[in-house]
N, CA, C and O atoms as a GROMACS GRO file, in nm:
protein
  600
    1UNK      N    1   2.953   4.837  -0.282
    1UNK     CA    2   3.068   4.753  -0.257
    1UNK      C    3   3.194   4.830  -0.296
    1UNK      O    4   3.218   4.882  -0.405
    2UNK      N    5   3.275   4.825  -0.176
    2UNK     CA    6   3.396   4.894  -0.245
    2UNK      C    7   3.528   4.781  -0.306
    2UNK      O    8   3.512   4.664  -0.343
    3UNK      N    9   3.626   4.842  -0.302
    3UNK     CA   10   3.748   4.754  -0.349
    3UNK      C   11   3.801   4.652  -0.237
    3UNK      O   12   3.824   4.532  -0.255
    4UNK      N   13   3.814   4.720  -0.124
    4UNK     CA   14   3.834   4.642   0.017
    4UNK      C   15   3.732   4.514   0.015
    4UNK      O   16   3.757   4.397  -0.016
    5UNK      N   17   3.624   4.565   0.054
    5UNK     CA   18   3.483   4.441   0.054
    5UNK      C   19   3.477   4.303  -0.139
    5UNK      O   20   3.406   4.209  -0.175
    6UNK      N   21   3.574   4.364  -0.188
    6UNK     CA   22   3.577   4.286  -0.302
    6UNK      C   23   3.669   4.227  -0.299
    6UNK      O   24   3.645   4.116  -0.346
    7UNK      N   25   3.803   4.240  -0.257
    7UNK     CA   26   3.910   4.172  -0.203
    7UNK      C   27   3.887   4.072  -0.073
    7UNK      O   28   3.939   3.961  -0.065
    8UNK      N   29   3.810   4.122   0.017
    8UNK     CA   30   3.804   4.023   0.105
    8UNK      C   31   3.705   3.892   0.078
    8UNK      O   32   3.706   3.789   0.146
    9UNK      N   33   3.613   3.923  -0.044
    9UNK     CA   34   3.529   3.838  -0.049
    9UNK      C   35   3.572   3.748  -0.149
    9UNK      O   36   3.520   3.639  -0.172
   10UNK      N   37   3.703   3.815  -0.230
   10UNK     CA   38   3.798   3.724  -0.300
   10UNK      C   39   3.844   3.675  -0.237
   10UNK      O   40   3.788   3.566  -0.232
   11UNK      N   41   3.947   3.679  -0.152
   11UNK     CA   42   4.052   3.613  -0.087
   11UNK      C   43   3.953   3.513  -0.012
   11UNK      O   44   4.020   3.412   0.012
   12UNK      N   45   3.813   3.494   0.040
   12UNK     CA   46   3.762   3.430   0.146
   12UNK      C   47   3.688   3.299  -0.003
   12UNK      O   48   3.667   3.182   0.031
   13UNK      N   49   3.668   3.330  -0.107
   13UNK     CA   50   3.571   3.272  -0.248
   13UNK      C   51   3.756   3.197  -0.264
   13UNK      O   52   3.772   3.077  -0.285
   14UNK      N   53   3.856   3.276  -0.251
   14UNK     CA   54   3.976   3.177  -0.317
   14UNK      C   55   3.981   3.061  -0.223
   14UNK      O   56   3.942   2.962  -0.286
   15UNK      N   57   4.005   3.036  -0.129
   15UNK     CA   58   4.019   2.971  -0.016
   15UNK      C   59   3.907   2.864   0.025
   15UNK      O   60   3.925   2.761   0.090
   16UNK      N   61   3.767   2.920  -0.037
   16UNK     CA   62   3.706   2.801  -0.049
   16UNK      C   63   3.697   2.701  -0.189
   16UNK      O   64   3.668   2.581  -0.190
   17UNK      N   65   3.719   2.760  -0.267
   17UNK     CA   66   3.769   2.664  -0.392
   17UNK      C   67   3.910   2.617  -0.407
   17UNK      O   68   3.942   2.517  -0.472
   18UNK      N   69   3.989   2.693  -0.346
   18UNK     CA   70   4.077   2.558  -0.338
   18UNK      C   71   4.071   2.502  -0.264
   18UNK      O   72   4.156   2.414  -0.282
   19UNK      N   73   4.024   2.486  -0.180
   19UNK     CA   74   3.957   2.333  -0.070
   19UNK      C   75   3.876   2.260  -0.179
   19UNK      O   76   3.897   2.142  -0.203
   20UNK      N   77   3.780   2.335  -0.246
   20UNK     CA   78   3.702   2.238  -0.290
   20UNK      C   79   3.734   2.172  -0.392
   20UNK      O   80   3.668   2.081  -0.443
   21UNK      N   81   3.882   2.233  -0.446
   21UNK     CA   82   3.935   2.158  -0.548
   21UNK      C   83   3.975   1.972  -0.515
   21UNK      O   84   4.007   1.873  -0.581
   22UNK      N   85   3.955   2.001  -0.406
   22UNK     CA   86   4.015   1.816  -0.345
   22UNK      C   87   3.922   1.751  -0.382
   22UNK      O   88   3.939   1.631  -0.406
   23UNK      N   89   3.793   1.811  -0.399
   23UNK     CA   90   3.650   1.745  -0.406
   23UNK      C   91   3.696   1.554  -0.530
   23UNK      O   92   3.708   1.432  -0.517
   24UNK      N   93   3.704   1.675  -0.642
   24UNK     CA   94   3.673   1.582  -0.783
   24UNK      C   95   3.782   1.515  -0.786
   24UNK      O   96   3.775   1.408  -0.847
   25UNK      N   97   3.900   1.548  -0.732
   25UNK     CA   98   4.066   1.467  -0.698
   25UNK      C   99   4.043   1.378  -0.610
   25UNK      O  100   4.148   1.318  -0.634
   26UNK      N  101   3.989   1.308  -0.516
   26UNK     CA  102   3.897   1.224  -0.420
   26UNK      C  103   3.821   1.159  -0.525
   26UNK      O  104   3.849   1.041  -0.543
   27UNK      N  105   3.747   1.202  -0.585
   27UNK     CA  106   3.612   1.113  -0.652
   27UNK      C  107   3.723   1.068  -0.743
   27UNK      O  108   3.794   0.978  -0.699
   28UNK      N  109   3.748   1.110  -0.848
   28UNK     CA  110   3.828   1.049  -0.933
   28UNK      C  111   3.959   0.950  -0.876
   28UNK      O  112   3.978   0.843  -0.934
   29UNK      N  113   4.032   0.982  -0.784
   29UNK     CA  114   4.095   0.845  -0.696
   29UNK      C  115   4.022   0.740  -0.604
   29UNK      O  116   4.046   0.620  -0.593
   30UNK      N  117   3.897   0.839  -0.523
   30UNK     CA  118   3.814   0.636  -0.508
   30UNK      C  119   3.773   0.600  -0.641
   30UNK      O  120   3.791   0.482  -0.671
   31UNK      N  121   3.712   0.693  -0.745
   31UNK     CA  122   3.717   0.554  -0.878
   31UNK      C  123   3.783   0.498  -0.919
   31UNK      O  124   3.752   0.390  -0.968
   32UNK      N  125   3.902   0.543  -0.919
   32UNK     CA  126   4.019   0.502  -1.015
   32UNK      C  127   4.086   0.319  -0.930
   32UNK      O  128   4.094   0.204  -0.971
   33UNK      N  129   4.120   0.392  -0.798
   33UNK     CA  130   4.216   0.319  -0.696
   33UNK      C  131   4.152   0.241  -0.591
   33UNK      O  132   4.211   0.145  -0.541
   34UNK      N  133   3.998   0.286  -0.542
   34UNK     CA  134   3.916   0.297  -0.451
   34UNK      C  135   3.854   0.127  -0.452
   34UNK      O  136   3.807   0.084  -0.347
   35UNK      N  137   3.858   0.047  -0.564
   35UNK     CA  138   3.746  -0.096  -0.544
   35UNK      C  139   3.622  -0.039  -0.599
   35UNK      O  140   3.537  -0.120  -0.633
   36UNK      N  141   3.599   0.079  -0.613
   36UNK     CA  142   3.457   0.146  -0.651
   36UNK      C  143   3.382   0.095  -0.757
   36UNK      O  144   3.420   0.133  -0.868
   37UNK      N  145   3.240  -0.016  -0.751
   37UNK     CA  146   3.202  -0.086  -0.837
   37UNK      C  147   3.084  -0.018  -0.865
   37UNK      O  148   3.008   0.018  -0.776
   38UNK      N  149   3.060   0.006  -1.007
   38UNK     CA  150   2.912   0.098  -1.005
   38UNK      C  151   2.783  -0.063  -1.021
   38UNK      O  152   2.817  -0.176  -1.055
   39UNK      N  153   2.655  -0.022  -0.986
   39UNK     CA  154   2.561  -0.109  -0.984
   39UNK      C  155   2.500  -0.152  -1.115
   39UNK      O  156   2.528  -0.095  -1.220
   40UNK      N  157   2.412  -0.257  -1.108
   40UNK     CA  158   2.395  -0.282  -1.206
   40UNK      C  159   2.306  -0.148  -1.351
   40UNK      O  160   2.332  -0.144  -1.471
   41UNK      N  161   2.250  -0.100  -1.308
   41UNK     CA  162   2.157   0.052  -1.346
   41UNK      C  163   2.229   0.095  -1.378
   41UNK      O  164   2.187   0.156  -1.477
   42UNK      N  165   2.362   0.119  -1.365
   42UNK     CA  166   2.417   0.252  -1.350
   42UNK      C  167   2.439   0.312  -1.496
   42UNK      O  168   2.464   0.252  -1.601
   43UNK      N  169   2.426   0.418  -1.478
   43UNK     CA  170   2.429   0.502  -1.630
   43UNK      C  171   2.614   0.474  -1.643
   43UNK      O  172   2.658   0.425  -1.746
   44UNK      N  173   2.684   0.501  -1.556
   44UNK     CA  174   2.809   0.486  -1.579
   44UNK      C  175   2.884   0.352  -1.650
   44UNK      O  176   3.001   0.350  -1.686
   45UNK      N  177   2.791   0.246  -1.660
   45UNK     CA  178   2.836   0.123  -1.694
   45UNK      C  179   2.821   0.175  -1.862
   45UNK      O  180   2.916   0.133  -1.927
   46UNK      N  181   2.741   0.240  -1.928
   46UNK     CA  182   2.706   0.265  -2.045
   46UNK      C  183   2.832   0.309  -2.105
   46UNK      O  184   2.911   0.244  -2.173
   47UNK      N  185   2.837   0.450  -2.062
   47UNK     CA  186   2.967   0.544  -2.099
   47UNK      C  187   3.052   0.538  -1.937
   47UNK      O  188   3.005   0.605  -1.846
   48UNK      N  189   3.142   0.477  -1.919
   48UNK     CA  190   3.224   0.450  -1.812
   48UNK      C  191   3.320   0.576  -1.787
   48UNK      O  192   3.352   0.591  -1.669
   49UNK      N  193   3.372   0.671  -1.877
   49UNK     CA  194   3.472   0.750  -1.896
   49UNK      C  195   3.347   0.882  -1.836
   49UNK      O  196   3.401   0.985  -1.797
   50UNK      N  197   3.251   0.879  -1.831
   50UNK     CA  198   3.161   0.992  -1.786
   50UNK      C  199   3.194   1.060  -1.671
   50UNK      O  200   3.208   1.182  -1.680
   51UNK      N  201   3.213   0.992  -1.542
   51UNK     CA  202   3.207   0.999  -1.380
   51UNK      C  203   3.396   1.087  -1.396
   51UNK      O  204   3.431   1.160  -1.304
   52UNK      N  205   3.464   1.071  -1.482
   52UNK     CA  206   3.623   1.071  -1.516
   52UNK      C  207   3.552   1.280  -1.527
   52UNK      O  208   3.558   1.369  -1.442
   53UNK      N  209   3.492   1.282  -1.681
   53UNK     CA  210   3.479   1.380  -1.700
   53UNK      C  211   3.403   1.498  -1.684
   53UNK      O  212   3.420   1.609  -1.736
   54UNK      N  213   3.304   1.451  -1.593
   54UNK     CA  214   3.228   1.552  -1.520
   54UNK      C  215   3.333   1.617  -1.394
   54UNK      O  216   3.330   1.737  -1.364
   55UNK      N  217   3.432   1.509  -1.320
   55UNK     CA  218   3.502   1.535  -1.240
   55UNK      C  219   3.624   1.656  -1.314
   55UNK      O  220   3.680   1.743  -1.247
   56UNK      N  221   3.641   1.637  -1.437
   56UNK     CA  222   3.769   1.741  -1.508
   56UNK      C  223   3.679   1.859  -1.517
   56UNK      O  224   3.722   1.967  -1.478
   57UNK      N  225   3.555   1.848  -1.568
   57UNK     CA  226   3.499   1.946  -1.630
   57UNK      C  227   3.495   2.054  -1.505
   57UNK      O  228   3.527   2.173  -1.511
   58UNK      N  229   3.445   1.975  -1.384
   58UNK     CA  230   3.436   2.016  -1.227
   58UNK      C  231   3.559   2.138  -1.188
   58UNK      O  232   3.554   2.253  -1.144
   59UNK      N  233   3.685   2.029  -1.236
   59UNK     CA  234   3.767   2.086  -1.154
   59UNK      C  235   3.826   2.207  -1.242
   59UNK      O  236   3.865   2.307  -1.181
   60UNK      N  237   3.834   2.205  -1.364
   60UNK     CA  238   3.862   2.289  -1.477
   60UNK      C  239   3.756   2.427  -1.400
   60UNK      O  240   3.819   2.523  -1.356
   61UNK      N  241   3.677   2.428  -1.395
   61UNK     CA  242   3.571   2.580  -1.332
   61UNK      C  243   3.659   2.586  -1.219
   61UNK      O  244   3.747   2.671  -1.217
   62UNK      N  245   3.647   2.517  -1.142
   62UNK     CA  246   3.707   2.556  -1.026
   62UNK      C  247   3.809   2.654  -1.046
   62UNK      O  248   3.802   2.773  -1.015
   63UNK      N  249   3.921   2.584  -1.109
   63UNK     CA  250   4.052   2.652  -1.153
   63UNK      C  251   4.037   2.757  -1.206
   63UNK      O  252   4.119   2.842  -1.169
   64UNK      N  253   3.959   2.793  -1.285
   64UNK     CA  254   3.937   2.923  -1.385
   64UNK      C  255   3.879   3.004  -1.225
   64UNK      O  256   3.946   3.100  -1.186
   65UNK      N  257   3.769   2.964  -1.148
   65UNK     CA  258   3.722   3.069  -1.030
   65UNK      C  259   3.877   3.109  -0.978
   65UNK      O  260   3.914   3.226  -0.994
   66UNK      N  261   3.958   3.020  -0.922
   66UNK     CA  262   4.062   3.039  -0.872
   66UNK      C  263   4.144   3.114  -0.872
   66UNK      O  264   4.198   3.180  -0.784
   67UNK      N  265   4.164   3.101  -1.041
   67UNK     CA  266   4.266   3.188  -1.110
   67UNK      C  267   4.213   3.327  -1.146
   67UNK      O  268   4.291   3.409  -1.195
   68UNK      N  269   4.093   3.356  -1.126
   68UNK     CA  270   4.018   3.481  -1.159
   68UNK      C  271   4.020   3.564  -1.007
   68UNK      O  272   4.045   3.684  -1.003
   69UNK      N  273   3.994   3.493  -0.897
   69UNK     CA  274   4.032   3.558  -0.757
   69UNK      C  275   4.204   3.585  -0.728
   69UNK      O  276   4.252   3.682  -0.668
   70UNK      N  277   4.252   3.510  -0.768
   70UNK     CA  278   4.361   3.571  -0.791
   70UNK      C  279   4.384   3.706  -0.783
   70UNK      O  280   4.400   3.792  -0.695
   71UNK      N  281   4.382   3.694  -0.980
   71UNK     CA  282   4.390   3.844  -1.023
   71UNK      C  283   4.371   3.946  -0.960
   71UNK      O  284   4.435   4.049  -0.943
   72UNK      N  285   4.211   3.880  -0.904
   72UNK     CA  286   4.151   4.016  -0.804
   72UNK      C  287   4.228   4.067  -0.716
   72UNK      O  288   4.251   4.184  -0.684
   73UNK      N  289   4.266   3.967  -0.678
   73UNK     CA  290   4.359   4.048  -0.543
   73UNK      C  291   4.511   4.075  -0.594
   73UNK      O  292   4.561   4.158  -0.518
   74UNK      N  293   4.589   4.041  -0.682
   74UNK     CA  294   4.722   4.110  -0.741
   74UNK      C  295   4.690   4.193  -0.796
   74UNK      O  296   4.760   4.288  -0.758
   75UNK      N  297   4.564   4.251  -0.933
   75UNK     CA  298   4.567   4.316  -1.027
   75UNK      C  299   4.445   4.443  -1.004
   75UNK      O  300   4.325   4.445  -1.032
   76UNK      N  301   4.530   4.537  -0.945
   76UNK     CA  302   4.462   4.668  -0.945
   76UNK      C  303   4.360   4.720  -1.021
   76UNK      O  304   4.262   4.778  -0.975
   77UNK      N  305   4.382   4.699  -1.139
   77UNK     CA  306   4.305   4.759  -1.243
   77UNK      C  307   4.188   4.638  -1.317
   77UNK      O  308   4.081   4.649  -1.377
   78UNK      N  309   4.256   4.546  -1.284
   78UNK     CA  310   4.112   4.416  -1.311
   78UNK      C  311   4.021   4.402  -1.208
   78UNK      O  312   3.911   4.352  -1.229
   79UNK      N  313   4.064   4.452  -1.071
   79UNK     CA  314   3.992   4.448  -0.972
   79UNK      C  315   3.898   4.574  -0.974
   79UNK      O  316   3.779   4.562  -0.943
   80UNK      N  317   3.937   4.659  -1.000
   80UNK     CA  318   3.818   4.832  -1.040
   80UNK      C  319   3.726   4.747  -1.171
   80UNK      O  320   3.603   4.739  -1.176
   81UNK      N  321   3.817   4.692  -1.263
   81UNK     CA  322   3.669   4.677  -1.343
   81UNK      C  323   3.594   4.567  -1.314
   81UNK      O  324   3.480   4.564  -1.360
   82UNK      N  325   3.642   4.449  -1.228
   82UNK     CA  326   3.541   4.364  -1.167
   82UNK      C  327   3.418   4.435  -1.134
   82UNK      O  328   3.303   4.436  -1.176
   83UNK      N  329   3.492   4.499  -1.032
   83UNK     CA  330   3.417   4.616  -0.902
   83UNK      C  331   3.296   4.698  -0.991
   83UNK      O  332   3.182   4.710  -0.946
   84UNK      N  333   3.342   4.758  -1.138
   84UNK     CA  334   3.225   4.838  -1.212
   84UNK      C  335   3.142   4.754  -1.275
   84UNK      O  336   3.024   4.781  -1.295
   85UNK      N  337   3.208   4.623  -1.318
   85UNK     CA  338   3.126   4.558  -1.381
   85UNK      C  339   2.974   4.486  -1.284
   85UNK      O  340   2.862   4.465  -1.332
   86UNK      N  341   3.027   4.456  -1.114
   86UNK     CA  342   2.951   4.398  -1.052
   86UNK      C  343   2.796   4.528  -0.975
   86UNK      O  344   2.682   4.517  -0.928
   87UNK      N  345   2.883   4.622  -1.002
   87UNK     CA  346   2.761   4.755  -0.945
   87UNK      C  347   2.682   4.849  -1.078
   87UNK      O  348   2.626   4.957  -1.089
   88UNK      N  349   2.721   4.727  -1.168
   88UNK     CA  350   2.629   4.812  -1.277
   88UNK      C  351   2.495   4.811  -1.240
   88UNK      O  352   2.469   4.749  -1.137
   89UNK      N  353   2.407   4.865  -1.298
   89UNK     CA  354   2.259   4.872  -1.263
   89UNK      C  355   2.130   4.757  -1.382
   89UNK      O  356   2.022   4.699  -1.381
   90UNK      N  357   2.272   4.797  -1.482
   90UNK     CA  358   2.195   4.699  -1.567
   90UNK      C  359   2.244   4.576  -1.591
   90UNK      O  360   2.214   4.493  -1.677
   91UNK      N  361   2.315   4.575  -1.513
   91UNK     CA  362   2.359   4.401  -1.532
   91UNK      C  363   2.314   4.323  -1.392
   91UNK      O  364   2.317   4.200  -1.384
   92UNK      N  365   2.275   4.406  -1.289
   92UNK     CA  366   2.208   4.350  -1.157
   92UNK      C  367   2.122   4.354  -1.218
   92UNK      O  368   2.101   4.242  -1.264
   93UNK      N  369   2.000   4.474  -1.274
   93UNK     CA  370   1.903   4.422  -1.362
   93UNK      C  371   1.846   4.325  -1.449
   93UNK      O  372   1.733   4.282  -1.426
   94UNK      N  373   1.922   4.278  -1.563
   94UNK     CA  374   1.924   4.158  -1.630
   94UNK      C  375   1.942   4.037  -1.577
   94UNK      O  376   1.902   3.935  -1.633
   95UNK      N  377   2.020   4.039  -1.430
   95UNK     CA  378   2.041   3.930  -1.385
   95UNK      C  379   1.902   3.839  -1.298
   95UNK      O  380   1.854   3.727  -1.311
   96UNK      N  381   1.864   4.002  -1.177
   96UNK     CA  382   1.741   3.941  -1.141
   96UNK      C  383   1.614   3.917  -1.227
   96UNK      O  384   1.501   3.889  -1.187
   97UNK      N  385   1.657   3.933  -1.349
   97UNK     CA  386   1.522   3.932  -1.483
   97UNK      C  387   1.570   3.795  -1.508
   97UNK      O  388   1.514   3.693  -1.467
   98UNK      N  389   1.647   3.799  -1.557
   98UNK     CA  390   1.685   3.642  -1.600
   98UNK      C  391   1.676   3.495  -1.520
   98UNK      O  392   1.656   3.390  -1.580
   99UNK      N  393   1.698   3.504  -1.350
   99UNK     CA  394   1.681   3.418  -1.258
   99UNK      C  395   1.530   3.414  -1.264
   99UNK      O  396   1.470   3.320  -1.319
  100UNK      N  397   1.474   3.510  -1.211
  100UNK     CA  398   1.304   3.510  -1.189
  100UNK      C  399   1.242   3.416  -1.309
  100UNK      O  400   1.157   3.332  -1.278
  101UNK      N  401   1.298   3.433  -1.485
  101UNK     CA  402   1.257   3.349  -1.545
  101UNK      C  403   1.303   3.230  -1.573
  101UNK      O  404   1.239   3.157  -1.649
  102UNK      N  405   1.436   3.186  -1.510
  102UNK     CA  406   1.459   3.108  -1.527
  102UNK      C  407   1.394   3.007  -1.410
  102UNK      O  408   1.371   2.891  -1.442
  103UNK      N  409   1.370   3.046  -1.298
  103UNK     CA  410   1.291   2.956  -1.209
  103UNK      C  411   1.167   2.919  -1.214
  103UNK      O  412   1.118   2.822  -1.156
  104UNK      N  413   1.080   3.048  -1.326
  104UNK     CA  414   0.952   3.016  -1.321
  104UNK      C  415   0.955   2.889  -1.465
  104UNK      O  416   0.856   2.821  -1.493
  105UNK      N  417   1.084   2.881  -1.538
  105UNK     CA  418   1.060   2.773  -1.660
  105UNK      C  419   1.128   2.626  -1.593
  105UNK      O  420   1.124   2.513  -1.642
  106UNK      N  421   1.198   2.681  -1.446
  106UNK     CA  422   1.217   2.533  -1.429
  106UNK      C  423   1.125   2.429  -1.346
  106UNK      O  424   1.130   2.307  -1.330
  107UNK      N  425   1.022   2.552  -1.288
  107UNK     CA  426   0.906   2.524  -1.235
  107UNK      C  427   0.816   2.460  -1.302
  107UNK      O  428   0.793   2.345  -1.264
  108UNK      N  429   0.760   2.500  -1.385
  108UNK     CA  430   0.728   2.422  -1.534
  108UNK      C  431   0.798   2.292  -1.567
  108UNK      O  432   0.741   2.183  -1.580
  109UNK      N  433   0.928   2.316  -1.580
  109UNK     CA  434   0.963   2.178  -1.655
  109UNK      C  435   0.982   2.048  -1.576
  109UNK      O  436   0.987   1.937  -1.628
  110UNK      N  437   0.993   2.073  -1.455
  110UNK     CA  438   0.996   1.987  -1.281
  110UNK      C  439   0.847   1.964  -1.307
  110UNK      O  440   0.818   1.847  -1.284
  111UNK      N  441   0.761   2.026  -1.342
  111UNK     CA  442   0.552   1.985  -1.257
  111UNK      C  443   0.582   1.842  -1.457
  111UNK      O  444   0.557   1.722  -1.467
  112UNK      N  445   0.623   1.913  -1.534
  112UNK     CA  446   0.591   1.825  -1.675
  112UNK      C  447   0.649   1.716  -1.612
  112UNK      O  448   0.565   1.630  -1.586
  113UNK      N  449   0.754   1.691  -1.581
  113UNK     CA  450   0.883   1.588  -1.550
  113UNK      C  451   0.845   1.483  -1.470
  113UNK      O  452   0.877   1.364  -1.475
  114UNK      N  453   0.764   1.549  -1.383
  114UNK     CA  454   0.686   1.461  -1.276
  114UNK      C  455   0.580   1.385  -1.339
  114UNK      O  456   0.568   1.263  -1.343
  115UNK      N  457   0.484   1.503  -1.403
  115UNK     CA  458   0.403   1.354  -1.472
  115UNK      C  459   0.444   1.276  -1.547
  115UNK      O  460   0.396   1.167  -1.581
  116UNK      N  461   0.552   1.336  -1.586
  116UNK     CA  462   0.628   1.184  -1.742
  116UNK      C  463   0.674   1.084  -1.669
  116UNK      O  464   0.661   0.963  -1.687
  117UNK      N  465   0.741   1.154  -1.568
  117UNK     CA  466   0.797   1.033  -1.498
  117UNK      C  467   0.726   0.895  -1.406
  117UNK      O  468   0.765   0.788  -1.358
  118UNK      N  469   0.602   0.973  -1.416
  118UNK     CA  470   0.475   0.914  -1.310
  118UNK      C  471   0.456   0.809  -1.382
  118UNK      O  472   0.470   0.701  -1.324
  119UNK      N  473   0.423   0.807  -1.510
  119UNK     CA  474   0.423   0.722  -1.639
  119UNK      C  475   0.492   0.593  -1.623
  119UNK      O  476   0.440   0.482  -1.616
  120UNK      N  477   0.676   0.639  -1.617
  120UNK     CA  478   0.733   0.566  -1.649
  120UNK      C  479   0.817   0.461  -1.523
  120UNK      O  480   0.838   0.342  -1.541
  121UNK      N  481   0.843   0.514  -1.439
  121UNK     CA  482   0.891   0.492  -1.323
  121UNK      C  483   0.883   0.561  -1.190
  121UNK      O  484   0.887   0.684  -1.180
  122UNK      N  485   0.870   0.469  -1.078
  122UNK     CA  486   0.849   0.504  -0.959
  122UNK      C  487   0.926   0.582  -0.897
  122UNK      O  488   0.903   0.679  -0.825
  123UNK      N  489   1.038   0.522  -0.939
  123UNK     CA  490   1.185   0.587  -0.834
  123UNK      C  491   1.244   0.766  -0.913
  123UNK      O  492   1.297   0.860  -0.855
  124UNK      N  493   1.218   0.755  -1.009
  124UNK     CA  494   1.242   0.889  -1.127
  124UNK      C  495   1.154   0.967  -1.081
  124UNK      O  496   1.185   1.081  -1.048
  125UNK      N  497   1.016   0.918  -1.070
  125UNK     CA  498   0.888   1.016  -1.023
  125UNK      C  499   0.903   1.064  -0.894
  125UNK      O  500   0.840   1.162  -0.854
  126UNK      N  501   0.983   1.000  -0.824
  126UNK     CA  502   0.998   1.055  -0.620
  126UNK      C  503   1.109   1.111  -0.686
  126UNK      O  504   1.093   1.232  -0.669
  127UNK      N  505   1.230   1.091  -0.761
  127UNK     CA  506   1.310   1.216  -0.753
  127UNK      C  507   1.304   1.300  -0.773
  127UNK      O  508   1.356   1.385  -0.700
  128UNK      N  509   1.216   1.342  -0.920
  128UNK     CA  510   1.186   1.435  -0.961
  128UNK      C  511   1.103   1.556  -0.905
  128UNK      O  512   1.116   1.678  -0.919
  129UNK      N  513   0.945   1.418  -0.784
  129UNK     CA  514   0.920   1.496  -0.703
  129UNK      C  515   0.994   1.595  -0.568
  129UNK      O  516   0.964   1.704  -0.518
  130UNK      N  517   1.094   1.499  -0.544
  130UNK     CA  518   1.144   1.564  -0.415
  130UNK      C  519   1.230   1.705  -0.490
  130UNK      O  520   1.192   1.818  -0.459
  131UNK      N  521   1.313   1.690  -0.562
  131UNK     CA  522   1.373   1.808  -0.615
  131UNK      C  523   1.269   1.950  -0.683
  131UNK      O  524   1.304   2.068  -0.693
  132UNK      N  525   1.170   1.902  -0.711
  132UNK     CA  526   1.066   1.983  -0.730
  132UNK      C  527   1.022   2.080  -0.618
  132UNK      O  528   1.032   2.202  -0.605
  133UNK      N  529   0.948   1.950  -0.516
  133UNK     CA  530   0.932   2.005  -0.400
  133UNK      C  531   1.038   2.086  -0.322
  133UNK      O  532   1.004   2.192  -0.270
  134UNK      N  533   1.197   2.031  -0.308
  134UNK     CA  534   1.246   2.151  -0.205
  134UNK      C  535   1.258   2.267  -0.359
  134UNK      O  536   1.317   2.369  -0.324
  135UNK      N  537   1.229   2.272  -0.472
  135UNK     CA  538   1.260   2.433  -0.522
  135UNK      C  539   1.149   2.504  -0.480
  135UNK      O  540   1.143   2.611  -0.421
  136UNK      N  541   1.036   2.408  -0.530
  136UNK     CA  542   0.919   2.475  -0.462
  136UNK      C  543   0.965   2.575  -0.310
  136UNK      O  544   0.981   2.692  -0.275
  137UNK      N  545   0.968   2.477  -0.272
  137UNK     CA  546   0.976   2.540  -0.057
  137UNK      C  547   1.063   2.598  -0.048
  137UNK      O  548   1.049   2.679   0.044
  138UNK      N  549   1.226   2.608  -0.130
  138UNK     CA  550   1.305   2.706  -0.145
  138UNK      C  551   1.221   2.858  -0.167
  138UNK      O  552   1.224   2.951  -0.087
  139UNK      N  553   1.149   2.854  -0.294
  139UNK     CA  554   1.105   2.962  -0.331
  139UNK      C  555   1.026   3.054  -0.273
  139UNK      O  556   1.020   3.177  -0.270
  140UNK      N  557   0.940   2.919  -0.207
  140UNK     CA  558   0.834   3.032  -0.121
  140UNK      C  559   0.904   3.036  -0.010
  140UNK      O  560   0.831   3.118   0.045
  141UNK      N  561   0.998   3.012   0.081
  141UNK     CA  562   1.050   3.093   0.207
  141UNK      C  563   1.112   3.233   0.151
  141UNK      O  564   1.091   3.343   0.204
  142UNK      N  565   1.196   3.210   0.030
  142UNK     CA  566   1.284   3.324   0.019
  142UNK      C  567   1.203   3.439  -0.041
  142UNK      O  568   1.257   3.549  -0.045
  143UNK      N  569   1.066   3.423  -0.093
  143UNK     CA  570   0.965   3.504  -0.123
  143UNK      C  571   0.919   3.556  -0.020
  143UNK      O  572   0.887   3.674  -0.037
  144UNK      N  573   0.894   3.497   0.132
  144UNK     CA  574   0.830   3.593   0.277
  144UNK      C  575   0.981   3.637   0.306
  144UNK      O  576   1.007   3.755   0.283
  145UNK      N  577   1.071   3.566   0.348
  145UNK     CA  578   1.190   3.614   0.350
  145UNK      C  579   1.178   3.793   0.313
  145UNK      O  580   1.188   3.888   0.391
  146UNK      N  581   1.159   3.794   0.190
  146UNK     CA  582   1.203   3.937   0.096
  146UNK      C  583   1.054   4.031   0.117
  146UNK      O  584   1.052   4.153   0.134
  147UNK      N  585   0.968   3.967   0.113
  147UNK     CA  586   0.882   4.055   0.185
  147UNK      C  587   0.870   4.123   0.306
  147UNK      O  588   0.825   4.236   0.328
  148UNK      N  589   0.923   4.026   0.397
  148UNK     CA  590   0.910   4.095   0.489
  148UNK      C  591   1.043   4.210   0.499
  148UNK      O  592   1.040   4.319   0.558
  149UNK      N  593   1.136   4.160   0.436
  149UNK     CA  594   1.314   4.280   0.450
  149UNK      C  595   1.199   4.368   0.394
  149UNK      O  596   1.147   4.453   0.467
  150UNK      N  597   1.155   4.351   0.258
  150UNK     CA  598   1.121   4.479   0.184
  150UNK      C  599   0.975   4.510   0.173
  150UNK      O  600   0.937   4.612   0.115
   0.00000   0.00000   0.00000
């Protein structure tokens, strides 16, 4: 990757987060302004201020991505060490070490989740299954996927 191909993939990464900054500015005005009544279940009725601060917490990353593509593209010299930091060998290393285990422990904790949930409720147990299942079927396409590239 050079400096060019890192700039353009900034400027194209800026442009979609600030679109997506409207996201949590929307959710937080249909709650606020919207009539938006949560149901009776709802975890939000518990802690009400929750749905408020997942939406800040949301948009707060956003802003920090934002403000970091930026840089990239004004700041010459933050942009070379982006650039060294992203073609290191050992930090692509650690990274695909770290995903591989992190999917095989969430694989694990999705098959446990399912039976607890089997236990306890119906509707928890199909969610848990379905999100299980597409990581599952995620995994194994992008596994022939890579076999067959490599």
């Amino acid at each position: 990757m050079t400096i060019e191909d890192l700039r353009k993939r900034s400027k194209l990464r800026l442009i979609v987060m600030s679109l997506s900054m409207t996201l949590p500015i929307f959710i937080v005005f249909l709650l606020g302004f919207g009539g938006f009544e949560f149901g009776e279940n709802s975890v939000f009725l518990v802690f009400e201020p929750l749905p408020y601060i997942v939406c800040g917490v949301f948009l707060a990353w956003l802003i920090y991505k934002v403000c970091n593509y930026a840089v990239i593209l004004r700041n010459d010299k933050y942009a070379e060490k982006v650039l060294i930091k992203k073609n290191d060998e050992r930090n692509k290393f650690i990274k695909v070490k770290s995903y591989g285990l992190v999917s095989q422990i969430f694989i694990y904790v999705m098959g446990v989740g399912c039976i607890l949930t089997a236990f306890i409720d119906k509707s928890a147990f199909y969610s848990f299954l379905a999100v299980f299942g597409a990581f599952v079927l995620i995994e194994v396409i992008v596994r022939i996927v890579y076999k067959k590239i490599y």
